[in-house]
C-alpha positions in Angstrom: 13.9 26.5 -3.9 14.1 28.6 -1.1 16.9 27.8 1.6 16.1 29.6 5.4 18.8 30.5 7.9 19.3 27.7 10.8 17.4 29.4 12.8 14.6 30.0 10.5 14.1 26.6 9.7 14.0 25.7 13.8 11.9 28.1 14.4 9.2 27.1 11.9 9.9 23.1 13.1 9.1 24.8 16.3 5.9 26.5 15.4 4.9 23.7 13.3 5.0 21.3 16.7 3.1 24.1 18.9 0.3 24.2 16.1 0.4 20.4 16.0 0.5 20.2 19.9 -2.5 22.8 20.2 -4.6 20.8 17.6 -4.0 17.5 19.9 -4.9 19.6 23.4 -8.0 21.3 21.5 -9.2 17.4 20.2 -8.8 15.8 23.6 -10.5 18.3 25.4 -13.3 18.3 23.5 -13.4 14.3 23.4 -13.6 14.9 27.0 -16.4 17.5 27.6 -18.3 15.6 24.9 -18.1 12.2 27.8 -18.3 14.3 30.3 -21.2 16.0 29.3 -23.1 13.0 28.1 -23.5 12.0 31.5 -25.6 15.2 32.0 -27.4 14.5 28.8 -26.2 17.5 27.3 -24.0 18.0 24.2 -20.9 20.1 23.5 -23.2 22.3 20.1 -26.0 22.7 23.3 -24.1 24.1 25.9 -22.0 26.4 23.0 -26.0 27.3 22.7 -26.3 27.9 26.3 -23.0 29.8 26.9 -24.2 32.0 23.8 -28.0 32.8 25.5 -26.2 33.7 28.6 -23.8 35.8 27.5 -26.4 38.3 25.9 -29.8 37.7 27.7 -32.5 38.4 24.8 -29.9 37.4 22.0 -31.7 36.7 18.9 -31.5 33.7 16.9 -29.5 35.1 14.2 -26.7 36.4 16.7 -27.0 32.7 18.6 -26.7 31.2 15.5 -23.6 33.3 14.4 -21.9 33.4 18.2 -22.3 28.9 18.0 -20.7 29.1 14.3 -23.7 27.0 13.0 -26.1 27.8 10.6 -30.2 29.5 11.5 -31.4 25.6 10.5 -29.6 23.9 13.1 -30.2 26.8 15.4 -33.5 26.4 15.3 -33.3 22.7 16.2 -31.2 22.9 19.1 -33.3 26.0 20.1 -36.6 23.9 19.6 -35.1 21.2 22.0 -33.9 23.7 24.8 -37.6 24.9 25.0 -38.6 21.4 25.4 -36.0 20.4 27.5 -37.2 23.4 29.4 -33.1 25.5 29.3 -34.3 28.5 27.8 -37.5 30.6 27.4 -38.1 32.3 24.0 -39.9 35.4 24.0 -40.3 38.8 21.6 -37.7 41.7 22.0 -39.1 44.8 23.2 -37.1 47.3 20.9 -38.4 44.9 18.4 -41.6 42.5 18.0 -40.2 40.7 15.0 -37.3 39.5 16.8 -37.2 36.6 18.7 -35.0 36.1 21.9 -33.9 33.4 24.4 -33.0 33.7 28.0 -31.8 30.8 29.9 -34.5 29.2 33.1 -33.3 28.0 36.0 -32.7 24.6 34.6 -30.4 26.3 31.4 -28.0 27.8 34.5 -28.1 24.9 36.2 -26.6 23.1 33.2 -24.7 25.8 32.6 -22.8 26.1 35.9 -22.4 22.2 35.4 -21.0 22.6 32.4 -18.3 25.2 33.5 -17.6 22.8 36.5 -17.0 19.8 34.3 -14.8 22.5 31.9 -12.9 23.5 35.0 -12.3 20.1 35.9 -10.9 19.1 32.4 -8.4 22.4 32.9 -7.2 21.3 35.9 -6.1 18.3 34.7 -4.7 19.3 31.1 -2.5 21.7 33.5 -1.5 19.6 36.3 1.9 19.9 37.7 2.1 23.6 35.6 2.9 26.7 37.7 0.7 29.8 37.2 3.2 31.4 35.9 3.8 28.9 33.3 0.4 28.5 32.3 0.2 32.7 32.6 3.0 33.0 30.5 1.5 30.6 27.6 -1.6 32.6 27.0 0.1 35.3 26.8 2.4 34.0 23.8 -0.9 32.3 22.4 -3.0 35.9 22.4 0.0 37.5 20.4 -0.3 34.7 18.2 -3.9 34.8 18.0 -3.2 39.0 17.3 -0.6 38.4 14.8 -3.4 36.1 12.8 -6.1 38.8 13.1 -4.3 41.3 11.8 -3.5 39.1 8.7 -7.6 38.7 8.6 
């Protein structure tokens, strides 16, 4: 059995409670852009689908697909929906004919910008009564975590 040094074993009660505290923040906020965004009759997958289209205008599918973490199938649903729905516009590459792209319409941004409002809102609240500083200081110990995992990767 392996015995750590005092402050070993607090520091990886510590980390175990961050982890645990960053699981409940990352659950609750997404229970609360999913109600949130069911009011605009949108779903959490479908604006992932429109933040992805508007981050590369004439994105293929593929890169969509791999950008939302889902798989080309369910892609192609959602994308099939935001064409009805009238969010995006799907059209032929010009480097390439055989790929396929999406941009978003005027509707897509519209949901879009909605979207980032409701997000903003949900922010505000989960740091309420946080200075700047506090909050500044937080990302910065989360990116060096997040760096210290993709090195391991």
């Amino acid at each position: 059995m392996l015995i750590l040094p005092p402050s070993a074993t607090r520091k990886a009660k510590a980390a175990r409670a961050v982890t645990k505290s960053l699981r409940e923040v990352l659950i609750t906020y997404r229970a609360m852009m999913e109600d949130a965004l069911r009011a605009e009759g949108l779903t959490l997958p479908q604006l992932r689908l429109l933040y992805a289209v508007a981050e590369q205008p004439e994105v293929s599918a593929a890169t969509i697909a791999r950008m939302c973490q889902i798989t080309p199938q369910t892609l192609q649903n959602m994308l099939e929906r935001a064409v009805r729905e009238g969010w995006i516009l799907r059209g032929t590459s010009e480097r390439n004919h055989r790929i396929i792209t999406a941009s978003l319409t005027t509707k897509g941004k519209g949901l879009l910008t909605r979207g980032n409002v409701l997000a903003s809102e949900i922010e505000a609240k989960l740091w309420r009564r946080t200075s700047v500083a506090t909050v500044e200081q937080i990302d910065e110990l989360l990116q060096h975590g997040i760096a210290n995992l993709k090195a391991e990767l």
